[in-house]
N, C-alpha and C positions, 0 to 999 in steps of 0.2 A: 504493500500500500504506500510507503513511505517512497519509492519509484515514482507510482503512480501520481503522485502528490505535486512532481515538479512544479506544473504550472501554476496548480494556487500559492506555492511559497513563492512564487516570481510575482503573483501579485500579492502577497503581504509586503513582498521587498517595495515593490512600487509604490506601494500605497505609505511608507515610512512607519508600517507595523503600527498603522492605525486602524483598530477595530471596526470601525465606522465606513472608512471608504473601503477594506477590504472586503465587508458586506456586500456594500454597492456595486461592486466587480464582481462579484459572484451572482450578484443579480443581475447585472448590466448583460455578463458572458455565462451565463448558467449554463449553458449548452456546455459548452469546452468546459467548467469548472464540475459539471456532472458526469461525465460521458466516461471518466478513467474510472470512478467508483463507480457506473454501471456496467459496464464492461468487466470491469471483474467481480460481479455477482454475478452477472449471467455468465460467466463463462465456470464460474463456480458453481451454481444450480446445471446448467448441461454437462460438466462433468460428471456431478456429484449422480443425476443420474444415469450416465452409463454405467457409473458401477458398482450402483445399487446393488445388483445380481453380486459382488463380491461381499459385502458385508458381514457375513458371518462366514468365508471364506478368507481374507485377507485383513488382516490384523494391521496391515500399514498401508489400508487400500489411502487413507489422506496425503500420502507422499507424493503421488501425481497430481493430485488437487494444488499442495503447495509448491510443487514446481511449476504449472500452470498459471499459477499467479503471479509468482516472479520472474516467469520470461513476459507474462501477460506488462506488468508493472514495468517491466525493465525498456519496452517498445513503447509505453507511452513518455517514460524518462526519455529514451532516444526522440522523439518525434516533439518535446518540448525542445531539447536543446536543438535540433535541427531548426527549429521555428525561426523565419526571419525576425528579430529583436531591434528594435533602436536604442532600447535601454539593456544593456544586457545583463542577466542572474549573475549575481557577486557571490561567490561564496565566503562570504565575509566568515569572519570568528561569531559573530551574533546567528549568521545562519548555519553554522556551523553544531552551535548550542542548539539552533530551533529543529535541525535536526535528530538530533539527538530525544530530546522530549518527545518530538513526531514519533522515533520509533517505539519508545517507552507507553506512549500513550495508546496508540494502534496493539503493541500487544496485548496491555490490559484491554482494551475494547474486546478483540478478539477472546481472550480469556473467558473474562465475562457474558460474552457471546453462545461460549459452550457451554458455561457452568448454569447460565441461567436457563439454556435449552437442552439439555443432555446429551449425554452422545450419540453417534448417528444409529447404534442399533434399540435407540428408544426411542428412534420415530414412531413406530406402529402404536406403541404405549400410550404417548403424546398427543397421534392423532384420536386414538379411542375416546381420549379422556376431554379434548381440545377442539377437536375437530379442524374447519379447515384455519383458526386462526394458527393451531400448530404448526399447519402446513405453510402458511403466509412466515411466520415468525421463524421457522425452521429456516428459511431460504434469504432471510431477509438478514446479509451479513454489515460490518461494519463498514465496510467498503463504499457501501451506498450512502454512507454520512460523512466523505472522507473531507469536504469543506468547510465540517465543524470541527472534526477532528484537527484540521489545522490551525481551526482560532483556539480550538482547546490548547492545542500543545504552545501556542503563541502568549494566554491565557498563564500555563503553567508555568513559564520560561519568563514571565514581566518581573517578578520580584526580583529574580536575577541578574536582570539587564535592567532594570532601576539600581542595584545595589553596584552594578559597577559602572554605568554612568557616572553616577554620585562621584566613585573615587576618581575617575577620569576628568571628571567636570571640577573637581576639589583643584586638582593637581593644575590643570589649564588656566584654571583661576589666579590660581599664587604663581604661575610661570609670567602670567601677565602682569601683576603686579608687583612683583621682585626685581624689577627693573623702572625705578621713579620717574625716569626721565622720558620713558617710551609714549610718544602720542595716541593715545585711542581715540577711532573714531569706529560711528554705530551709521549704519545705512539702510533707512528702511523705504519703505512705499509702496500702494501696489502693480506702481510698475516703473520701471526705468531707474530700479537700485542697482542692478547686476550695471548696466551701462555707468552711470552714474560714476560706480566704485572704480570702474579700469578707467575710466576719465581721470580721477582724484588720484588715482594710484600712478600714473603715467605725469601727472603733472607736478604732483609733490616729488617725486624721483631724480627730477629737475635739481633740489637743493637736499631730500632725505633719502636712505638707505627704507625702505616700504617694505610691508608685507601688508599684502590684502588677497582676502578669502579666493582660491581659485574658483574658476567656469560657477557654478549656480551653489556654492557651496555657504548655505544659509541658515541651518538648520543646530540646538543646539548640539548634536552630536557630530555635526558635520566641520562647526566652528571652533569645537575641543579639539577634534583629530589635529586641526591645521595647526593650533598653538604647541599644541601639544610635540609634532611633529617639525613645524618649521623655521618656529620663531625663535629666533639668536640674539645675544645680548647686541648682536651690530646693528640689528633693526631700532632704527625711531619713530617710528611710526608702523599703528596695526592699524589695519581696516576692514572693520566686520559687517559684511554682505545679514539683514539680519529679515528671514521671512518667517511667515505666518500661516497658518489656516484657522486656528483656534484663540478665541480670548487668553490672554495670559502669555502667550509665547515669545513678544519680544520682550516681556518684562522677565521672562529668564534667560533669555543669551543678553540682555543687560545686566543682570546677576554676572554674568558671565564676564562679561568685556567690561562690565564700568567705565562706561564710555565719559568723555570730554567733551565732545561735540559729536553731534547727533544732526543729521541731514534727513530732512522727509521728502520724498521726490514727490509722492503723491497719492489722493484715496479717493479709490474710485471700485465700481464692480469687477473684482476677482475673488476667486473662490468663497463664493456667494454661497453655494451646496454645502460649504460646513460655517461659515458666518451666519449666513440667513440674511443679515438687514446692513445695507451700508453704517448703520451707527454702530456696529458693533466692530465693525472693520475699521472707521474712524478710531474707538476708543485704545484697538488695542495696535493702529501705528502710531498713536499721541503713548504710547506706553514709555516708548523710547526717548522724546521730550522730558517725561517725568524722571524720567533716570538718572536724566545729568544732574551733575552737581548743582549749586548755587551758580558758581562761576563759569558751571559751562555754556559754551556756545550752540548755540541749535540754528539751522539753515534750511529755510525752506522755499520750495518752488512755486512761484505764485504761480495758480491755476482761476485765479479768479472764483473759485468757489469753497472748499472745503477748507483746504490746505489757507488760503489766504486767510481766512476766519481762527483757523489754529494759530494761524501769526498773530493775528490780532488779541489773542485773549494770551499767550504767551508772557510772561512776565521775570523770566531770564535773560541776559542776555540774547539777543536774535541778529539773525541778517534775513534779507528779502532777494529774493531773485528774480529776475524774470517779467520786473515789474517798471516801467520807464520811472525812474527818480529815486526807485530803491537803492541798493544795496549793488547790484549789478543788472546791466541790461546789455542790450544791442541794439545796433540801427542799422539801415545802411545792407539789411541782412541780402545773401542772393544764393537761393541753395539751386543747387542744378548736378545733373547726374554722376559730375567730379566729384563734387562736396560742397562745401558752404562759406561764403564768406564773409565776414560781418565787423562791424567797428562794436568795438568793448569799452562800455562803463561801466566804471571797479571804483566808487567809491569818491572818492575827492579826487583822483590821481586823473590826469591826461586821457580822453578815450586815444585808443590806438587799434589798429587794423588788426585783424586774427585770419588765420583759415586753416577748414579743417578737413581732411578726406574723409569724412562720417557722413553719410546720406542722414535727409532729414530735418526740417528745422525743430524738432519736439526735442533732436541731439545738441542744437544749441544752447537750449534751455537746462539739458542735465550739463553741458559744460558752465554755465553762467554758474550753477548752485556750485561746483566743484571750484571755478575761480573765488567764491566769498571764503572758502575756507582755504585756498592756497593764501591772499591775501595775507589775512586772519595769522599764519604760519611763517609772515617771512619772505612769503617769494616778493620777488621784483618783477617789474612788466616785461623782462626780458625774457627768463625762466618759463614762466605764465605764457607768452605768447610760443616758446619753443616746445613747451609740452602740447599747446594746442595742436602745433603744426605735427606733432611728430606721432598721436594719436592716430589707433588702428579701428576696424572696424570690430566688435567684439562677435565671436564664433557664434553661429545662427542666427545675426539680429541686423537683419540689413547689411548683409554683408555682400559686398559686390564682387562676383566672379565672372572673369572672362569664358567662352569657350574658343576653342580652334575653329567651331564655323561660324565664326561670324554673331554667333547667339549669346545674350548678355543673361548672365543667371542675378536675380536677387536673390540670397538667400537668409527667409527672415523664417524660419521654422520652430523657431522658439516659440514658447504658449503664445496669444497674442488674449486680447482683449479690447472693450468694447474700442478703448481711448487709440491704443497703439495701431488697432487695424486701420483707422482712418487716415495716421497717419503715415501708413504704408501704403494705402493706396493714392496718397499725394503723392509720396516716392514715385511711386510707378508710372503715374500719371504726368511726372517729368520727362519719362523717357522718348524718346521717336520712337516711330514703329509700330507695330502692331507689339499689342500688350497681353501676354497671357498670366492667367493666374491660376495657383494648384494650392486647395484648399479643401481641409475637414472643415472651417468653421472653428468658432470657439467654446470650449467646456467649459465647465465649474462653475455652470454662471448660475445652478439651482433653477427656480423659478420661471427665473426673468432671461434664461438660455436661448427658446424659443422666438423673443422677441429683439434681442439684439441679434442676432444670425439673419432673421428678417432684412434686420437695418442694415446689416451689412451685405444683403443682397442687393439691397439698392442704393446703397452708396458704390458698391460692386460695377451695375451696370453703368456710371457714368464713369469710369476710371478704365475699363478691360474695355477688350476684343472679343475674350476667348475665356471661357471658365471652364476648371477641371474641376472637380464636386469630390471629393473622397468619401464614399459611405452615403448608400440613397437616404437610410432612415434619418439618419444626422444632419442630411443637410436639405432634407423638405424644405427648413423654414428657408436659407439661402436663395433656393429654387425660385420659391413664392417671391421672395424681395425680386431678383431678378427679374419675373415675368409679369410684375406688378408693374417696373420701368419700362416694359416695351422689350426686352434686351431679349437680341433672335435666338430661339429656342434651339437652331442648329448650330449654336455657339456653347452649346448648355452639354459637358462631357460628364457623366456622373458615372464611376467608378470604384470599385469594393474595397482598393489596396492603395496604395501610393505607388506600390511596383506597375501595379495598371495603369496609374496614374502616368507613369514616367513612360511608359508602352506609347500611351497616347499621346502622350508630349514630342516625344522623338517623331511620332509621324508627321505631324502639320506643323512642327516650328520650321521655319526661313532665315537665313539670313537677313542680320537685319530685326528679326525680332527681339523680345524683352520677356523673360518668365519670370515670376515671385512665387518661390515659394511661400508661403503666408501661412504658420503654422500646420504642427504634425501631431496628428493624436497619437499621444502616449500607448506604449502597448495594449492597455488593458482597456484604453475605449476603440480598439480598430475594430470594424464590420467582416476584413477582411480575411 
């Protein structure tokens, strides 16, 4: 069983061994998360009766039964790992433990399976006495609950992996503060931290020795490894990538970092499915504000709506971005499918000319918030304008790839959301050419899912040519925005995979055209 099991522990890993969304995945792919625990009942019930007739003949007639099951278990293990993956099965030390428990747990199931129904030559007994629930309950093995059985053994495995978080998280903690001089900073929002942070970490690098959180690495136990792991007394500066799903969580990777300054980029709908209500996703990116000291600095991105209001009721130290007369702005801005380029005011000091190879003007504005705190640190307008210059695209988020025919890839695959999609279909809509787009749409959004996928069908149809649809069920709503603008239904590609997807791409691209990739569902929501 513990074979067969692969794919649901690949999605407890996904899910960050969160009870809740591992549920949802089991409901979402009930198919695939059912189909290894029925398979080896029914292949245990048609063994069990061909050799029935052995029963009171063969004393170890179960030795076939359980080699049956473990070549049965061992093809669906192979046919998990075989699986195309984007996120691929870690077998961490933590899944390592969760295996463990899995198999502990499964043989007691099993155990208990025969103790409470007897052995197989008291079926006749059982059925006399029981009738056909014997016969149901006789047949009816553990196997067929083997997606409880994983939250069981996940269940039995928490105290253990709370108790050495804890020492890990202790340890990370005093590594970070055993060093007085070292600057921490805290980077949250929900969306445009990860960018943000390689903007701030490339610019201060200019005058500091940096370490900040690699690729999407957010999470407290994701933010212990790296301290824990990389950070050297020659570092002066930490900068911690700090995400959410649940109330409470940036206020312990602030437990964590005891940050100095604290950047909010912005709060808006993302992972809505475990939030529920924008105000609960406000309170807990204002967590991180609450955290700094008296004397720390907090930096936020004016959005003219949430975030600007957080600034306003703030009563620490602040800077404003984003906002003409604030704290730092732009003018002068001109984004086009090189990059961007823009005149920067920083405060009292001289505006002076910037430019940057980052598609995007939404990238100007996480650069504006990152210049208040280089500022803030020291740099001078020369440092500041060379980090600008010398900034990369970060890995899946608008990142511009050439190919050999002629064909310009965007590749922005990273989650997206309601605020970022819009602002990649600006991107796009900068380009010449005919313009295709390859899209699942966006998750997490709970609720309110249906009706931003709408909107971005029909902000969709003025921006594309060409739509590629990943997954028909997921992207109805998509459809409907699209065909609601008018946009030619022989332009409308709806496909089960990304690999289908890329099938269809390769046929009708041209030299001369533009694809964007624009978000990739996560393994455990594909159709495919």
């Amino acid at each position: 069983m513990t074979l067969a099991a692969r794919l649901l522990l690949h999605y407890f890993q996904l899910e960050s061994y969160q009870f809740q969304g591992y549920f949802k995945t089991v409901g979402r792919q009930w198919r695939r998360a059912f189909l290894p625990g029925l398979a080896l009942n029914a292949a245990y019930v048609v063994s069990f009766l061909g050799l029935s007739g052995l029963l009171n003949a063969e004393p170890f007639f179960f030795l076939p039964l359980a080699f049956l099951q473990i070549v049965l278990g061992y093809l669906f293990y192979r046919q998990a790992v075989k699986t195309s993956q984007k996120k691929k099965f870690a077998l961490t030390a933590r899944m390592k433990r969760l295996y463990v428990v899995l198999i502990l747990v499964c043989l007691a199931a099993v155990y208990l399976n025969i103790r409470g129904l007897g052995a197989a030559d008291d079926l006749e007994r059982m059925h006399a006495s029981w009738g056909l629930l014997a016969l149901i309950l006789f047949y009816l093995r553990p196997s067929l609950f083997l997606p409880l059985l994983v939250a069981l053994a996940g269940l039995l495995a928490l105290p253990i992996e709370r108790l050495i978080f804890h020492l890990y998280f202790r340890d990370a903690e005093k590594k970070l503060l055993e060093n007085p001089r070292l600057i921490r900073i805290g980077i949250t929002g929900s969306y445009g931290k990860t960018s943000t942070k390689f903007i701030l970490a490339e610019i201060l690098s200019q005058k500091y020795n940096v370490l900040a959180t690699p690729a999407s690495f957010n999470t407290p136990m994701g933010v212990t490894r790296i301290i824990r792991e990389r950070l050297t007394p020659a570092h002066q500066v930490f900068i911690g990538e700090m995400g959410a799903r649940h109330v409470g969580e940036i206020k312990e990777l602030s437990r964590l970092v005891h940050p100095q300054i604290g950047i909010l980029t912005a709060v808006g709908p993302q992972h809505l499915d475990t939030f529920k209500t924008l105000e609960r996703i406000e309170k807990t990116k204002y967590e991180l504000i609450d955290a700094l000291p008296e004397g720390g600095l907090s930096v936020f991105l004016n959005d003219g709506g949430i975030v600007a209001r957080l600034y306003e009721k703030t009563r620490k130290p602040k800077m404003l971005a984003g906002k003409e007369g604030a704290d730092a702005w732009a003018t002068d801005v001109h984004v086009s499918p090189q990059g961007s380029h823009f005149t920067l005011h920083l405060g009292d000091w001289e505006p002076f000319e910037c430019a940057t190879p980052l598609l995007g003007r939404h990238n100007i504005g996480n650069i504006l918030a990152a210049c208040c705190v280089a500022k803030h640190l020291g740099l001078n307008r020369e440092q500041i304008r060379r980090g600008i210059q010398q900034l990369k695209p970060v890995e899946h988020r608008l990142q511009l790839l050439k190919t050999a025919g002629g064909v310009t890839v965007i590749d922005d695959a990273f989650n997206t959301n309601p605020t970022s999609s819009k602002e990649a279909l600006k991107v796009l809509s900068s380009f010449p050419g005919r313009r295709v787009i390859v899209t699942p749409g966006m998750v997490e959004l709970g609720a309110e899912e249906a009706r931003y996928n709408e909107e971005f069908g029909q902000a969709m149809a003025e921006a594309v040519d060409v739509a590629v649809l990943v997954g028909k069920r997921h992207t109805e709503p998509i459809q409907k925005g699209l065909k609601e603008k008018g946009f030619p239904i022989e332009n409308i590609h709806v496909v089960a995979s990304l690999d289908e997807a890329i099938t269809v791409v390769n046929g009708i691209l041209k030299p001369g055209d533009v694809v964007m990739y624009e978000n990739d569902l996560p393994d455990h929501y594909n159709e495919g």
